[in-house]
N, C-alpha and C positions, 0 to 999 in steps of 0.2 A: 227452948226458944228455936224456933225455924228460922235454917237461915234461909236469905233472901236468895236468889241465883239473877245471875247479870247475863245474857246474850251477849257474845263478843260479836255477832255478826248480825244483819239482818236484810232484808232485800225489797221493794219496793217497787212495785207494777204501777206501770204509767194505767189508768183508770183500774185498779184495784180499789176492791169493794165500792164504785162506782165513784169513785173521785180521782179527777184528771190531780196529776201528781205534780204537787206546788209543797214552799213552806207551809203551807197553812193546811195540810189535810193532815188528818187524825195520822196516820202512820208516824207523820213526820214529826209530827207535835209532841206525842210519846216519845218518840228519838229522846228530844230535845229535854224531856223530865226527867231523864235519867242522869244519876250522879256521874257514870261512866257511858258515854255515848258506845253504841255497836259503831261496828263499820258499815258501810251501806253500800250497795250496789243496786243499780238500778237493770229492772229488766225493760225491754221495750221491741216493737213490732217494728218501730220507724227507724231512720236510718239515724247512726251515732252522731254524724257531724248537725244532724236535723236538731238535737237535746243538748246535743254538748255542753253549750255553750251556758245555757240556764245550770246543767248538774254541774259544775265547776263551781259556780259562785253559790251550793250550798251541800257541801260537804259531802257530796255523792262521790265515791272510790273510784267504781268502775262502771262498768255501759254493760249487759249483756245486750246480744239480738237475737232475740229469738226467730226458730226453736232454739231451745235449751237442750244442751245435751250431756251426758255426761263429762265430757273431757272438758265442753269449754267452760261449766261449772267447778270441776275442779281443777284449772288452770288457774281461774279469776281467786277461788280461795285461795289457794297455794300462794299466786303474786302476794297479797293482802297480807298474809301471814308470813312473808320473806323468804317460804318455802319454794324456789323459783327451780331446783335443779329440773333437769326435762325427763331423768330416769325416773322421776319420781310420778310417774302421769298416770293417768286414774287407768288406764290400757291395762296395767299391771294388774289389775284388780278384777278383771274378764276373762273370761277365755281368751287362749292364747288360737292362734290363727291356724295350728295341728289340731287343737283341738276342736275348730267352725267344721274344718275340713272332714274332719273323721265322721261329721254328721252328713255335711252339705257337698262329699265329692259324689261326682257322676250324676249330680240335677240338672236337667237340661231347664234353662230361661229362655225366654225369647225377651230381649232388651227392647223397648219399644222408645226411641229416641229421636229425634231430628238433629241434634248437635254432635258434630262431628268430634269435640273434646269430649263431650260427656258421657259418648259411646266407649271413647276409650277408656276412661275411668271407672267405665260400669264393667267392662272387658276385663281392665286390670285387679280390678276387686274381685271378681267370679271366678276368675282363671289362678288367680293367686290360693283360694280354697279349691282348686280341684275340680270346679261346675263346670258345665260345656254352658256357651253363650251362642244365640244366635240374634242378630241384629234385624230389626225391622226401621225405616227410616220415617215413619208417621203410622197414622192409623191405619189407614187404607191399606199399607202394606202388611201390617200387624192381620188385619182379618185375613187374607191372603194365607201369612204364613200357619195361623191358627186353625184353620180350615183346613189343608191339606198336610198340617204335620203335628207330633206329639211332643207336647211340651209340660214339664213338671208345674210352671206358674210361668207367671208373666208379671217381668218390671215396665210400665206403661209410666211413660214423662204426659202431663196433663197437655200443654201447652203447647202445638207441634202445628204446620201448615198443611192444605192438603184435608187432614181430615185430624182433629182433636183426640186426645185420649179417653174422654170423657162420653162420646161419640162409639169409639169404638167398644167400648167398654160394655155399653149398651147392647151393639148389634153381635157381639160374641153370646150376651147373656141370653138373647132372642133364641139362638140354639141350646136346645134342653141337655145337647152334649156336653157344652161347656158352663153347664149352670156353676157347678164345682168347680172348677179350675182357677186355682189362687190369681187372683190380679191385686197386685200390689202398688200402688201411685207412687213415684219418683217426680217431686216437687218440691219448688224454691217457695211455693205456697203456703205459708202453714198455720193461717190462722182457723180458728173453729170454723167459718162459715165455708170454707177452700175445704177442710177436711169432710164435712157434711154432706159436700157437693160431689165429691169422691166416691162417700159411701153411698149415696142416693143413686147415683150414675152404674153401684154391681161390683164397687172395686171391695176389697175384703180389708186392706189395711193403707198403710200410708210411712213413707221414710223420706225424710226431707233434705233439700239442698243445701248446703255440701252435704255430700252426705260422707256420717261417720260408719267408719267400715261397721264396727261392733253392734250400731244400730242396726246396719242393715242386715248383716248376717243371723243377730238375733229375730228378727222379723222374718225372712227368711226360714229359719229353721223353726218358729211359730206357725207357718201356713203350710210347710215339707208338708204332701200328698201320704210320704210313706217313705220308710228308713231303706235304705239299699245298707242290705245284711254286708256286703263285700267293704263299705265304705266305715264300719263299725265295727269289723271284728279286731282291731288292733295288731294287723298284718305287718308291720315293721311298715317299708318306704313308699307302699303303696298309696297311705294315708299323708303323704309329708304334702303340704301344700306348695306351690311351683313357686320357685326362689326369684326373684331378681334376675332381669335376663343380661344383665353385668354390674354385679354388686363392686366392683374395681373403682366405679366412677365414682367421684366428688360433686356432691353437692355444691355450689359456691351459697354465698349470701348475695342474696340478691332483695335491695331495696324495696319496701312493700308489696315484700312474699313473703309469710310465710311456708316456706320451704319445709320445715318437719312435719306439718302436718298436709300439704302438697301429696309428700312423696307416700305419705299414710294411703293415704285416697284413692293411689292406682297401686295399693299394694306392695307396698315397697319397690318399685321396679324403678329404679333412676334411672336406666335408659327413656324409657317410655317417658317419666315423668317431664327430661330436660326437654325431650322428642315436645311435649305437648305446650311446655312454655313456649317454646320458638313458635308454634301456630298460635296459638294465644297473641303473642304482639304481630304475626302477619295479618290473623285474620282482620284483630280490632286495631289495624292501626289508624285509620280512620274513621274510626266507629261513630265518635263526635258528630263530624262534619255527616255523615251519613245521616243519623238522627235528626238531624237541623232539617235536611232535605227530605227527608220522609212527612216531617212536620209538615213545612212549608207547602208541601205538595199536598196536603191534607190526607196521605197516608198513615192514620195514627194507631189503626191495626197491624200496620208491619212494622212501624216503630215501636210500637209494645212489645211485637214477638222479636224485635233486636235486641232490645233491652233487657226482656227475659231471658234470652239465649248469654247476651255479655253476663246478667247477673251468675247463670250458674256457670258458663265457664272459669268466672274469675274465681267464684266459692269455691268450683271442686278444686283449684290448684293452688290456691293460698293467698291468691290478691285481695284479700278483706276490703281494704279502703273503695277500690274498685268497684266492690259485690255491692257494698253499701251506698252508694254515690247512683249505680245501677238500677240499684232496689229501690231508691227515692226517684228515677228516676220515673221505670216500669209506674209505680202506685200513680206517680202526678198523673200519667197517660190515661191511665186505668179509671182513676177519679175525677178528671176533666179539671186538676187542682192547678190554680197559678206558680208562676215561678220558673216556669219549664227551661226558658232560656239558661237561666241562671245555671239551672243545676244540670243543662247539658255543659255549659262551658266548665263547670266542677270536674264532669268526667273526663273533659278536653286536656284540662291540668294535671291530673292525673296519670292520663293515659302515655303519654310523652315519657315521662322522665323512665316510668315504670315500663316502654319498651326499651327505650333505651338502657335499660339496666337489664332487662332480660337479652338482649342481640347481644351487648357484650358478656354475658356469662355462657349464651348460647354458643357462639362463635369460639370461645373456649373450652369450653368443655365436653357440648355436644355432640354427637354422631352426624354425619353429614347422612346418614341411611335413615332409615324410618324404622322401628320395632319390628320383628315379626314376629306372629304366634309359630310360624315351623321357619326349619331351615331356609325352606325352598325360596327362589328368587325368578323374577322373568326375567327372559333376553332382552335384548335390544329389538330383535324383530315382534316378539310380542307386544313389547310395550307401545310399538307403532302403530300396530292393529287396534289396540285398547283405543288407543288417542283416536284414531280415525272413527272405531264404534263409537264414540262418547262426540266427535261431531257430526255423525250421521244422525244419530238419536237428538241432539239439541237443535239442528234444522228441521226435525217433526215435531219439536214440541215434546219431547220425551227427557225429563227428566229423570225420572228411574232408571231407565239402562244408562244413564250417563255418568251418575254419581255411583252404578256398580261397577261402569270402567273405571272413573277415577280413581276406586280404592282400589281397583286390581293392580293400579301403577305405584302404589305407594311403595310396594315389595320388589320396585326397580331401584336400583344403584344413581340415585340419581345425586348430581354435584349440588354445593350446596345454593347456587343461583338458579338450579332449577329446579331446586324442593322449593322454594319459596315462588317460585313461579307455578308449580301446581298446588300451594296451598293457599294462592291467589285464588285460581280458578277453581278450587272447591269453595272458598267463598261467595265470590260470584256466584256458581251454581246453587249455594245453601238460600242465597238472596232470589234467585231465579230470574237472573238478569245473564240472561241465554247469549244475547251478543258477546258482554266482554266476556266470560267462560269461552265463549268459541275463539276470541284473540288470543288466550292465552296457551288455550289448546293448538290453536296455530302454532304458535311460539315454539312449543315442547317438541310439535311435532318436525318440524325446519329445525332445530336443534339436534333431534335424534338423527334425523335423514341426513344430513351432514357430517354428524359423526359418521354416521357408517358408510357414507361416501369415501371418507376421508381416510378410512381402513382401508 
């Protein structure tokens, strides 16, 4: 006699096999016939607090949001089966990050980004396996830097001002030099018809927001050009991927972050990491109130790319609820769908308590200085000069040389009243709202010129 076999577990897609997912469709119905029910989790595109409330009152476990990826797949099982220790994560079951390294050191990328966090997370991820990173800050720039210099692949963000990824993606393929040249899509995007659009547009693959390092690095060494013999011979410390630029520091807990998987994202580097919270609540402290007003003013294309940019900043650094609330927020915009008020005052509620819980762990624990990739630091007189280039370029209308002085300043010593005062004005400048960028550049600058008067 055969025996029977039971599923302890099973999972259920919102319109799998074309049925929108209620009690009454065949998946769930089967559940129900069983002498011993699985456990159920639901997978879904939409945001969790969007479904919640229906999967609660019918026996649904857990929420995924897709994409689906390894770790947060086996998180959801692990919770479900009581197995909750955190050593116990599906990481362990990958390569470890000496061994991405001993493949992926010495590939030059060119990071094609517009968000000022998600550059550094892309930075911190690269730089932690041994790649050189060069930053591009939209497309327009990306053609520029692919056109006059040599790059192993290229990570392109879809969604950017200026000029799109999708765009450029195109005018690189136009030259028969770069027919080959791996372009890979870095996107909060990830349903089939986003992925389609991607590959239609010349790009080669796709890794999505947050993104998991192991995804990315295995994609990654899927598109490598070609092996650098030096980076695989197993030369002892050559190979070690670059550690934490102060492994000493404590993480706190901090109220809807997850923090372990944050600190994943830029590579284990806790400086950098706490470095990127503290910009996280200066840029979007008002992000709400911004949204309303981009609305209302019937800009609903800068409000989508706000929405887009809060969605992935919050993802790569572990604000979930945020990302989600974001994500619902981007799709209403995107789909001209009712409700929008609503679910901007959702983000408003949010956003509050979760700065306020990041400023008090920032102000503890943080560095009052900024990360740097070298030693090196600027004076006081150079930092002057950066400030005055970055408001000679914003009265022509230039913002490119403005936002490369403003990162030349990040590698100044600055107090912590005036790091939040130049991550105002990188804000500002990311919005292209040239006036207040120029007040605050004023500020910095009557703040440095005093100090050194005052010497």
């Amino acid at each position: 006699m055969q025996r029977r076999k039971y599923h302890r577990l099973g999972y259920i897609g919102i319109g799998v096999a074309r049925h929108e997912w209620s009690p009454s469709c065949p998946p769930y119905q089967e559940r129900n016939e069983l002498r011993t029910h699985p456990l159920c989790f639901l997978l879904s595109s939409y945001g969790r607090e969007q479904i919640a409330r229906e999967a609660e009152s019918e026996d649904i476990e857990d929420i995924i949001l897709k994409p689906v990826t390894p770790s947060k797949l086996y998180n959801v099982i692990a919770a479900l089966f009581g197995k909750t220790d955190q050593k116990s994560n599906v990481n362990t079951l990958l390569p470890t990050d000496i061994e991405f390294a001993n493949i992926l050191k010495g590939t030059h990328v060119l990071v094609v980004e517009d968000n000022d966090i998600n550059q550094q997370v892309a930075l911190g991820l690269l730089q932690s396996v041994g790649m050189i990173a060069t930053i591009a800050n939209n497309g327009a720039e990306a053609l520029e830097k692919v056109f006059s210099n040599s790059y192993d692949m290229v990570l392109m963000d879809c969604q950017m001002p200026v000029m799109d990824g999708y765009t450029a993606t195109e005018k690189i393929r136009e030259d028969e030099r770069f027919a080959t040249l791996p372009i890979i899509a870095i996107s909060a995007n990830t349903m089939t018809g986003d992925r389609d659009k991607c590959l239609k547009a010349g790009m080669n693959d796709h890794v999505a927001k947050p993104i998991e390092p192991a995804d990315l690095y295995t994609t990654l060494i899927k598109w490598k050009p070609h092996t650098n013999p030096d980076a695989v011979s197993g030369d002892g410390d050559r190979n070690e991927p670059k550690s934490s630029a102060v492994d000493a520091l404590e993480i706190p807990a901090i109220k809807g972050i997850d923090t372990l998987n944050g600190l994943r994202r830029v590579g284990g580097n806790t400086e950098l990491y706490l470095f990127l919270l503290g910009k996280l609540a200066t840029y979007y402290s008002d992000v709400a109130q911004d949204l309303t007003a981009l609305v209302n003013s019937g800009k609903t294309e800068e409000a989508t790319l706000l929405a887009h940019s809060l969605k992935g900043s919050a993802g790569n650094l572990g604000a979930m609820e945020l990302y989600e609330s974001a994500q619902i927020v981007e799709s209403m915009l995107l789909n001209n769908q009712p409700g929008l008020d609503e679910a901007i005052t959702d983000i408003s509620k949010i956003v509050a308590p979760l700065i306020e819980a990041i400023m008090s762990a920032h102000l503890k624990y943080a560095p009052t200085e900024a990360p740097h990739e070298t030693d090196a630091s600027i004076s006081c007189t150079q930092a002057i000069q950066y400030l005055r280039d970055a408001l000679i370029a914003l009265k022509k209308n230039q913002p490119k040389p403005a936002k490369e002085a403003l990162y030349q300043l990040e590698s100044y010593s600055w107090d912590l009243s005036a790091r939040s005062m130049l991550n105002l004005a990188n804000r500002k400048l990311s919005k292209y709202d040239f006036l207040e960028t120029q007040i605050y550049i004023e500020q910095l600058l009557n703040f440095l010129e005093e100090d050194t008067l005052g010497k």
